[in-house]
ZADREN-716796 format. One line per 8 residues: number of its first residue (from 1); their letters; for each residue x, y, z of C-alpha. Coordinates in Angstrom, 2 decimals. Layout:
BEGIN
NUM) A) X/Y/Z  ...
END
This chain:
BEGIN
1) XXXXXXXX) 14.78/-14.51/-13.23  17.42/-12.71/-15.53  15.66/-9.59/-15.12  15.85/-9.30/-10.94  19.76/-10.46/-11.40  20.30/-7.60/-13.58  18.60/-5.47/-11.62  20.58/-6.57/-8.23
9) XXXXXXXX) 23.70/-5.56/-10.35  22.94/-2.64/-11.49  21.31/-1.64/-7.82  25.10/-2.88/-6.51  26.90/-0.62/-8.81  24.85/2.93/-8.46  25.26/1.99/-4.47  28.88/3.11/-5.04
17) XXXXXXXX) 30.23/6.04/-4.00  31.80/6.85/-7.35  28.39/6.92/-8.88  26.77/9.82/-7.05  27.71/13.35/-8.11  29.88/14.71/-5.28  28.28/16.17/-2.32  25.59/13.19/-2.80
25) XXXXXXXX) 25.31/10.85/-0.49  24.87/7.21/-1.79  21.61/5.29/-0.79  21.29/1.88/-1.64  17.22/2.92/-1.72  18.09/5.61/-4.37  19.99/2.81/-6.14  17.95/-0.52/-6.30
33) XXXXXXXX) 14.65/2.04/-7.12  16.70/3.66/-10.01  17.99/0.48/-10.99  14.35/-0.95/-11.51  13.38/1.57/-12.96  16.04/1.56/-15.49  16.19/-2.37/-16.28  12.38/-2.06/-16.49
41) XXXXXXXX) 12.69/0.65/-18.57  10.25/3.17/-17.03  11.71/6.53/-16.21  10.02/6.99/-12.67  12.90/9.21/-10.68  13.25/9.50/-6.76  16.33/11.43/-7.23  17.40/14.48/-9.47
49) XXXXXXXX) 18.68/12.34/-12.30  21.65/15.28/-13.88  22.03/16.20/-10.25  22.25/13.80/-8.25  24.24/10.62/-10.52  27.69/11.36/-11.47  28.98/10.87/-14.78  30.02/6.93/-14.24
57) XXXXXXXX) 26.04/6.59/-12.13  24.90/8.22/-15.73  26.28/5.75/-17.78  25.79/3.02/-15.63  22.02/4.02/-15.73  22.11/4.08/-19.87  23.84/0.84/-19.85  20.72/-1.00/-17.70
65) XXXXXXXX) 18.27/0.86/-19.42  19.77/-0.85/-22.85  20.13/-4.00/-21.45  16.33/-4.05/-20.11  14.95/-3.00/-23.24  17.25/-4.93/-25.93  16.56/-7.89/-23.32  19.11/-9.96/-21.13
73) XXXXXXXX) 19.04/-13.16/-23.29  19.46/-11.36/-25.80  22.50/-9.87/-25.49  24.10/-12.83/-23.40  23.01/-15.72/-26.40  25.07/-13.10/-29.05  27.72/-12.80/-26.08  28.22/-15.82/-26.43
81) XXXXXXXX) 27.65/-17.01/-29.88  30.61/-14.21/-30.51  33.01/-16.37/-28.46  32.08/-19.42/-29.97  30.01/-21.13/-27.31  27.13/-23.41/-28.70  23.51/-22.43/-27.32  21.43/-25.07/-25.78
89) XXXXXXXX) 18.13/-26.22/-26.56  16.75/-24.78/-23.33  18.76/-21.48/-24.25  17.21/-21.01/-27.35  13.71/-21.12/-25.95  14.39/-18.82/-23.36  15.95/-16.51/-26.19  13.03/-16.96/-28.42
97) XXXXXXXX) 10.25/-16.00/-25.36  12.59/-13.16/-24.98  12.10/-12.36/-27.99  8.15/-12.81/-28.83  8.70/-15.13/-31.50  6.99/-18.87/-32.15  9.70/-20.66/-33.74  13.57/-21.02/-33.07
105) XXXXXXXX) 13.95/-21.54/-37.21  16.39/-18.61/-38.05  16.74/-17.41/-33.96  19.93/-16.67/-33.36  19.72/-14.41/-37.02  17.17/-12.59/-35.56  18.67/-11.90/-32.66  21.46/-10.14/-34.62
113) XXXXXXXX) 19.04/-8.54/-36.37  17.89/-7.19/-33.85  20.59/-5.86/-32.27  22.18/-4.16/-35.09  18.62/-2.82/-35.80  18.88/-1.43/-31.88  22.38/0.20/-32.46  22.16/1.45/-35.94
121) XXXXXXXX) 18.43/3.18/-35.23  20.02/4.88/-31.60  23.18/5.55/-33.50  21.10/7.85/-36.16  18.67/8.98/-33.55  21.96/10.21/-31.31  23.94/11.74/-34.10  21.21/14.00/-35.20
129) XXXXXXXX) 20.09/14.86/-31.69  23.90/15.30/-30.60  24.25/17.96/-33.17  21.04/19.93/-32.00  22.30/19.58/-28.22  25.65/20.66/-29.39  23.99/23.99/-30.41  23.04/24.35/-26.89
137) XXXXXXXX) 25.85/22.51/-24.49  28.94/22.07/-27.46  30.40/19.04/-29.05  31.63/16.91/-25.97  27.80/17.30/-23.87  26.01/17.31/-27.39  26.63/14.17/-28.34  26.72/12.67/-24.78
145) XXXXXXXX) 23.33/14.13/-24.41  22.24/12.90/-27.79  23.29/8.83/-27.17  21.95/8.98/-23.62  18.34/10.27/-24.97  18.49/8.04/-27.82  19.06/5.01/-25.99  16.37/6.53/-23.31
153) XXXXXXXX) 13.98/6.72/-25.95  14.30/3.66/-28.56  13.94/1.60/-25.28  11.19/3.25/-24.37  12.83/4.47/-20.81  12.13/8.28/-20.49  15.11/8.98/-18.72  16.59/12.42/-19.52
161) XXXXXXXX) 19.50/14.39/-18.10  17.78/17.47/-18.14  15.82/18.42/-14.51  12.69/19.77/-16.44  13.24/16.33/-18.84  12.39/17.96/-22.00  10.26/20.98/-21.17  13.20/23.04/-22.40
169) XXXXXXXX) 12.68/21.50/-26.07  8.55/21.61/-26.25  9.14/23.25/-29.38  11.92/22.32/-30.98  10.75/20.10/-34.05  14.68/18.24/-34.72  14.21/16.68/-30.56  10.77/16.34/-30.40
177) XXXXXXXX) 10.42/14.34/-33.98  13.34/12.06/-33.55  12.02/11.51/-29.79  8.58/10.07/-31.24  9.99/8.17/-33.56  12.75/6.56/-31.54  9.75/5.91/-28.87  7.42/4.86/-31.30
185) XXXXXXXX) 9.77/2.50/-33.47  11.12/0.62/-29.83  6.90/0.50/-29.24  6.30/-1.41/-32.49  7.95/-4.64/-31.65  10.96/-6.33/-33.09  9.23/-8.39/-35.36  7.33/-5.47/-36.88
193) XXXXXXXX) 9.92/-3.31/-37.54  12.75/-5.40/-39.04  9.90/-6.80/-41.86  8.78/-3.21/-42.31  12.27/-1.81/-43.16  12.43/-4.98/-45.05  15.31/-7.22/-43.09  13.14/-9.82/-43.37
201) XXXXXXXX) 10.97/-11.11/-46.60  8.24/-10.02/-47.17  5.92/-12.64/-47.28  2.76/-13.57/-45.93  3.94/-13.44/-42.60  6.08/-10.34/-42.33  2.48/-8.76/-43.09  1.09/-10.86/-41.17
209) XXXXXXXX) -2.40/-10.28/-39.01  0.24/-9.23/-36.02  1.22/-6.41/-37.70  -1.45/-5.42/-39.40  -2.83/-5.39/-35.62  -0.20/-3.71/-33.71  -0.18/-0.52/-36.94  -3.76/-0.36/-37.14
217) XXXXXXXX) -3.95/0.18/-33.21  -0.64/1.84/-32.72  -2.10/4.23/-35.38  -5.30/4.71/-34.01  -4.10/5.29/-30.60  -1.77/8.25/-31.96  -3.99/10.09/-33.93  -7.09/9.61/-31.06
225) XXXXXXXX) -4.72/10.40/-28.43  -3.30/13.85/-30.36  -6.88/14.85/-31.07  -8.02/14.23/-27.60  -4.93/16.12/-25.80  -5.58/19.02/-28.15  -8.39/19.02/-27.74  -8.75/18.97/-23.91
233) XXXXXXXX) -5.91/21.39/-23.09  -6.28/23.58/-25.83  -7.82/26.40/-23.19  -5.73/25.50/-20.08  -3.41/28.79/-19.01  -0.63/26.33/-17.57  -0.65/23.84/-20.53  -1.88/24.86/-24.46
241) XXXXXXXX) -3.37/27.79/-24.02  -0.24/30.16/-24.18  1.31/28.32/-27.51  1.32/29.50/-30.94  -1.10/26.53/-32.83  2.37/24.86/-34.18  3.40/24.44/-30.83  0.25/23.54/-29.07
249) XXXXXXXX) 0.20/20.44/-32.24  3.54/19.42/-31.59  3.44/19.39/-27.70  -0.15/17.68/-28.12  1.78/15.10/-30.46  4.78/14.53/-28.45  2.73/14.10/-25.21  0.27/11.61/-26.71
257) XXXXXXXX) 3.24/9.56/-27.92  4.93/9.50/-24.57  2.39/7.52/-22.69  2.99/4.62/-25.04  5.65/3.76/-22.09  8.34/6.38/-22.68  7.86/8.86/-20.13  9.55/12.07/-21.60
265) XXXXXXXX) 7.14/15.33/-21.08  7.23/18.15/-22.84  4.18/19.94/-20.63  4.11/19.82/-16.82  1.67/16.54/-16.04  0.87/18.02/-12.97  -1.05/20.65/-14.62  -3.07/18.86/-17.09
273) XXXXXXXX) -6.95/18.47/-16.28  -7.87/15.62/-14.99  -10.00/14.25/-18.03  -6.59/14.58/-20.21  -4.92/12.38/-16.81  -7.33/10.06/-17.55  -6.79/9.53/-21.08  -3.29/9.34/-20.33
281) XXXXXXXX) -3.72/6.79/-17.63  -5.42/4.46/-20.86  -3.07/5.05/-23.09  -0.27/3.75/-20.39  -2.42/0.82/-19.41  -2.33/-0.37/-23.09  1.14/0.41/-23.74  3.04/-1.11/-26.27
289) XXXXXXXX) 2.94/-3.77/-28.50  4.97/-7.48/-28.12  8.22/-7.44/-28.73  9.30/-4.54/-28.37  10.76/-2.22/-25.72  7.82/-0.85/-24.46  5.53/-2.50/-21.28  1.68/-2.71/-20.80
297) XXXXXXXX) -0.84/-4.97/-21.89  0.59/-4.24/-24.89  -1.45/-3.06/-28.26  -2.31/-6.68/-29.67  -4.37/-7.45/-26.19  -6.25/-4.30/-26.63  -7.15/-5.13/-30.04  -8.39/-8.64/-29.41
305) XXXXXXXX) -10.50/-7.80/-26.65  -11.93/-5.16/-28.85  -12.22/-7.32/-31.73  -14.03/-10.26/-29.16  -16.70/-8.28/-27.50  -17.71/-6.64/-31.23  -17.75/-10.50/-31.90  -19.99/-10.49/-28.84
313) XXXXXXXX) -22.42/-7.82/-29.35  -23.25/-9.21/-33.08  -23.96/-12.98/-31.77  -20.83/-13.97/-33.98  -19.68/-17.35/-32.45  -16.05/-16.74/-33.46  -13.81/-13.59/-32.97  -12.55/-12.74/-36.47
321) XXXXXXXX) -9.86/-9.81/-37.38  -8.77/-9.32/-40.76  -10.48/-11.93/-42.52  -8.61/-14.93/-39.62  -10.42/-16.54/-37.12  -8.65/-15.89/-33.47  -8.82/-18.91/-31.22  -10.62/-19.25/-28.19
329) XXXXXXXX) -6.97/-20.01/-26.13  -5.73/-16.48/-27.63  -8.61/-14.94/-26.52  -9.02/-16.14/-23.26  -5.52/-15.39/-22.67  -6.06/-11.68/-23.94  -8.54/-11.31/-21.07  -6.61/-13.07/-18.19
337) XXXXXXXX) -3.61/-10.97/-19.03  -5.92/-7.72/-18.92  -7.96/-8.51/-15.76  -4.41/-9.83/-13.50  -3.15/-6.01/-14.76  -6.19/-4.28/-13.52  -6.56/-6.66/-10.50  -3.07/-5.99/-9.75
345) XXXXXXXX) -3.28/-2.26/-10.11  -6.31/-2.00/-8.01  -4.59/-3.91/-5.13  -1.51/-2.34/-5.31  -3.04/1.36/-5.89  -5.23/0.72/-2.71  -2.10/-0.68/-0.52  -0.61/2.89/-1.80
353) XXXXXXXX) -3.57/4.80/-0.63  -3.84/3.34/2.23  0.13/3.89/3.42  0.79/7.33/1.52  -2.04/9.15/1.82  -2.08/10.99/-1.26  -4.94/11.47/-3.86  -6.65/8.99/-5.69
361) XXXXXXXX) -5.55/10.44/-9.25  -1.88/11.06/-8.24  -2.19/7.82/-6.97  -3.61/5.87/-9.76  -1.44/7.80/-12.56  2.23/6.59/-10.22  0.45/2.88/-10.31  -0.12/3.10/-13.52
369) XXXXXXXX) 2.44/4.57/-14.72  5.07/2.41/-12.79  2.95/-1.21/-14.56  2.70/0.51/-18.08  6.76/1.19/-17.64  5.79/4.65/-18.35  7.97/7.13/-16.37  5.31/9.45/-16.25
377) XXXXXXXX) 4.32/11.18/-12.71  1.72/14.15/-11.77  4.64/14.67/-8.76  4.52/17.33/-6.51  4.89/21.23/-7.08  7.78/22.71/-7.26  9.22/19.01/-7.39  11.17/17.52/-10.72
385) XXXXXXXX) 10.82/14.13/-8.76  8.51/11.77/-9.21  5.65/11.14/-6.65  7.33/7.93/-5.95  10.02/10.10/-4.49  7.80/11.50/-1.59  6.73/7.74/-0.87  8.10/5.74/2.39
393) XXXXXXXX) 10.14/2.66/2.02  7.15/0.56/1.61  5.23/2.84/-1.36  8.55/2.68/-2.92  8.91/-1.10/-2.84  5.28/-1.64/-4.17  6.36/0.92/-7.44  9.62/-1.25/-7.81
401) XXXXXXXX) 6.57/-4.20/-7.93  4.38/-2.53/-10.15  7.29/-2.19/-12.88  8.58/-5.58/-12.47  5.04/-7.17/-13.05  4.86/-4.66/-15.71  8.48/-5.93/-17.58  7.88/-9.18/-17.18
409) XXXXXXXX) 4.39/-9.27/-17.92  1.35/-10.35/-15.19  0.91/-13.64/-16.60  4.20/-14.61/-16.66  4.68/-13.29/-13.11  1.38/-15.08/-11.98  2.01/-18.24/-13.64  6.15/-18.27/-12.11
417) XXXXXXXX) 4.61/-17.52/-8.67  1.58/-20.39/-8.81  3.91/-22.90/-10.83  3.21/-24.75/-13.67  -0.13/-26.62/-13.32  -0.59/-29.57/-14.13  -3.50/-31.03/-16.52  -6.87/-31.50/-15.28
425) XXXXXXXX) -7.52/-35.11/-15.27  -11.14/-34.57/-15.07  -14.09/-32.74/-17.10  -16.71/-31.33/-15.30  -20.32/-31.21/-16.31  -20.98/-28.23/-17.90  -23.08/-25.57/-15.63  -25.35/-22.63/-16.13
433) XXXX) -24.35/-19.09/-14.68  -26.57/-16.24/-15.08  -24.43/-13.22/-15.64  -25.50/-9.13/-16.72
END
């Protein structure tokens, strides 16, 4: 798997000692965790990220984080394409999974789409931040600040260089509006966003019943999920309560936007009740959507397990979503994919409990958060770690699991680890279950 080489490589190169600040002591734990985290773009933190990486560790840690979200095919196939090496069959359809797409017609254009999409959106995003941070830290730390969060945030990562991540800037409208957009425009998918800023044709299928999926449910979750934060922290002293009702908008914005697998907090997440937790832990759960940068079960799964039990409940024999029929392969697949994540998560989450010995709902919200490549973590007090960080070797190895299965997806991972199976020869006689 591309994705665990890169991640041995980066692990190798923030083991070194010239990528710890100085009076840090390297630890190849610290490393290979960070490194995860970063190629599987999910912002969890054992270690003080300003404090404790050095200037190269820093930039080795933005470099994985772009590689895991622009994808390692990706930028190998273009790699090489650039030097004039031909791309194989077998190549191209390991580029195009990468990728999300169905066909190979046009690939290798897309995938240089994409990638100047990437640059040119992180390159706006870090100008425009650089010159806010500038205000702050001057030129030379601005605009290192400013390409470091912008490449944390288009890819989804929630990285930040700031102890308190972006506490500091709760509100401050310049950060905290090119934030969400960066986050949400690496959350939409590839496919999405080149045909909505019109890189691609628009024809039938760059509005196609994909996107009209992943913006009606990306959309929904965002205004639900800024309603519902307001609305449950609106009265809590350590949260809401103390801001001015700009403020309290804008932080209930930015931190139902995060949870789409970014990770950046602008309010402590330790502090937040435990209903708003738990709206938090579904957002993470569903993520993303396909495609893009961001992990999950990813928006389109949510909305076609939706879509099939309302199919369900009204005796309709087919699941139908914008005036198309779904088919009963996409469907099924919708729920495997969904029921290996929560399977997954309850296994893992109960290993956790049962080594760690911490709560169930700091528990849950690290599990989660580490599958739904969040970043996000209730931590400790006093702590700008993540609970991960106060995990023994083992806890730590079954995060580093939880965000791999969460990259790669669990039906990819469970199919790679069962093998390829072959047909069924034979058809069974239908039986009769009785189920509810």
């Amino acid at each position: 798997m591309h994705i665990a080489g890169l991640i041995a490589l980066g692990g190798i190169l923030l083991s070194l000692p010239v990528a710890v600040a100085p009076g840090q002591a390297a630890s190849p734990m610290n490393a290979f965790f960070t490194s995860t985290s970063a190629v599987c773009v999910t912002g969890l933190i054992i270690v003080d990220t300003p404090a404790y990486w050095s200037p190269f560790g820093q930039v080795v840690l933005m470099l994985l984080i772009q590689a895991g979200g622009l994808g390692y095919m990706t930028i190998s196939s273009l790699i090489m394409v650039a030097f004039g090496r031909r791309i194989s069959v077998h190549e191209r359809m390991t580029l195009a999974d990468a990728l999300n797409v169905t066909s190979m017609e046009g690939l290798l254009r897309f995938a240089w789409t994409v990638a100047l999409l990437t640059f040119a959106i992180e390159g706006l995003g870090a100008l425009i931040m650089g010159v806010r941070f500038a205000q702050d830290a001057g030129w030379a730390r601005g605009l290192w600040l400013g390409v470091f969060h912008s490449v944390s945030a288009f890819n989804n990562a929630g990285f930040s260089l700031f102890s308190d991540n972006l506490m500091g800037y709760r509100g401050d409208l310049t950060i905290n509006l090119v934030i969400t957009t960066l986050i949400i425009a690496g959350g939409l998918g590839f496919f999405v966003l080149s045909g909505l800023l019109g890189l691609r044709k628009r024809t039938a299928v760059s509005m196609s019943i994909h996107t009209k999926l992943v913006l009606a449910v990306t959309g929904s979750l965002l205004a639900a999920g800024t309603l519902a934060i307001l609305a449950l922290e609106w009265g809590n002293p350590k949260t809401l309560a103390p801001l001015g009702v700009g403020e309290k908008l804008l932080a209930a914005y930015f931190q139902a936007v995060t949870p789409r697998t970014a990770g950046f907090n602008t309010l402590s997440i330790g502090d937040m009740t435990s209903p708003a937790l738990f709206l938090t832990i579904s957002l993470m759960f569903i993520g993303a959507s396909p495609g893009g940068t961001g992990g999950g079960v990813k928006t389109t799964t949510f909305g076609v397990i939706v879509a099939a039990l309302w199919s369900t409940i009204r005796g309709e024999r087919d699941t139908n979503m914008f005036r198309r029929r779904l088919s009963p392969d996409l469907v099924r697949r919708a729920f495997a994919l969904s029921m290996l994540a929560a399977i997954g998560l309850v296994l893992v989450t109960g290993l956790l409990l049962l080594t760690e010995h911490q709560g169930l709902l700091h528990t849950s919200y690290e599990a989660v958060s580490a599958f739904g490549t969040v970043g996000l973590s209730m931590g400790v007090p006093g702590s700008v770690i993540s609970l991960s960080g106060f995990f023994g070797t083992g806890g730590k190895w079954f995060i580093m699991f939880l965000m791999f299965m969460g990259r790669v997806g669990p039906l990819t991972l469970a199919v790679a680890l069962a093998g390829l199976a072959s047909p069924a020869r034979v058809r069974y006689p239908e039986g009769k279950v009785l189920i509810g």
